[in-house]
N, C-alpha and C positions, 0 to 999 in steps of 0.2 A: 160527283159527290164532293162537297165540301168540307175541309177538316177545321177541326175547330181546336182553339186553344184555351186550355184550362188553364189559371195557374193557382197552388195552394199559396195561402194568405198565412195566415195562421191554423198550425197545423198539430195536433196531439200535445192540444195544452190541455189537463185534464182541470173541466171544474169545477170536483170538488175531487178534494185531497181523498181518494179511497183505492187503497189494495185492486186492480184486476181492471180501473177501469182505463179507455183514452178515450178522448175525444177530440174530433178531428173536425177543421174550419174550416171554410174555404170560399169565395170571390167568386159568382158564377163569372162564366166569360159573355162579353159583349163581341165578340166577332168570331166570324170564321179565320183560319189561316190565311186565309188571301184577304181580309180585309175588310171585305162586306159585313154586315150589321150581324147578331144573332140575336134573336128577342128571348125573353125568357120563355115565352109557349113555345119555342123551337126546341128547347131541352125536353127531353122525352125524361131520361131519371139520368141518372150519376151511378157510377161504382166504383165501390170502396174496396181495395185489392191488399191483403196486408199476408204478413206471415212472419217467422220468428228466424228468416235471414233472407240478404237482399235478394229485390229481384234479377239484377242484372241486366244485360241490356238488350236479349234477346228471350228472357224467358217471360212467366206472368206467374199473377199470386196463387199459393195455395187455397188461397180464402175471397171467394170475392162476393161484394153482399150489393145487390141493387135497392139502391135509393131513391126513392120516386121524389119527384121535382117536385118543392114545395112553393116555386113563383115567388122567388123571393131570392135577390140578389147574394143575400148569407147567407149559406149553408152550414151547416152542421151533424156531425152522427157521431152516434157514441156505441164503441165497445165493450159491452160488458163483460164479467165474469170472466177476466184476460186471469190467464198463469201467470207467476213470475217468468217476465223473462226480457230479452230486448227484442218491441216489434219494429217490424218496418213496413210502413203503408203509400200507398199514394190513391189518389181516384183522377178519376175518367168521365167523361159526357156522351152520353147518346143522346144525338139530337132528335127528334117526329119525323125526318129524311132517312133515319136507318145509319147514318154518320156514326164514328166510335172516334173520339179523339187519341190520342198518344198516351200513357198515364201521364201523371205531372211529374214535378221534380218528388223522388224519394225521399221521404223523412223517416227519424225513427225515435225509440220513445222507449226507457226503461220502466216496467212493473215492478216494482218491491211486491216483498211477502207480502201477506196477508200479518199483522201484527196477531200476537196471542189474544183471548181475549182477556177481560180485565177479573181483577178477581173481586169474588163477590163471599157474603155472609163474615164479614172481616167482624173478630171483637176481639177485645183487650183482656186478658186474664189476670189478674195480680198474683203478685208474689205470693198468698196466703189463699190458693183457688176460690178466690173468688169473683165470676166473671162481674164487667160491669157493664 
């Protein structure tokens, strides 16, 4: 069985500015670990492994979401509906041979609140009540 190497490119840049979410890049890989070719139909899906502290180097994530291979060298997924808090994710390759790569290097990635929301029915009253 051949192992393969993944590595993250760009990794939980979110794009667009919103409370809860990340979104996470990444480079498919072109080879196995020893070198030989890897094609994109050799990737069976990807998984995205993440949780709110690291994984460390002998454990794995609390969260892990499989990603079906879209044949397409940029990858991309996004997290929705994240809490405040600091995540830390990486993913992985399963190749069509039943292979599971290593994760990749760890990244991690702060959520702010969620802002209030804005306020609404706003008007002006004058000094003598009378609204205008």
């Amino acid at each position: 069985m051949k192992k393969i190497i993944i590595i993250l490119v760009a990794v939980l840049v979110p794009l667009v500015v919103l409370a809860g979410t990340i979104t996470l890049s990444w480079v498919a890989p072109t080879t196995y670990v020893d070198g030989t070719a890897l094609s994109l139909s050799e990737i069976s899906m990807y998984q995205v492994g993440y949780g709110t502290s690291p994984r460390g180097s002998n454990a794995s994530y609390p969260n892990v979401v499989n990603v079906a291979n879209p044949n397409t060298s940029s990858v991309s997924y996004t997290l929705n509906s994240m809490p405040s808090g600091t995540y830390y994710a990486s993913v992985r390759v399963v190749s069509t041979k039943g292979g599971v790569s290593d994760w990749a290097a760890e990244v991690s990635k702060f959520v702010p609140a969620a802002p209030p929301s804005t306020v609404t029915n706003l008007s002006i009253v004058t000094g003598f009540g009378v609204q205008l």
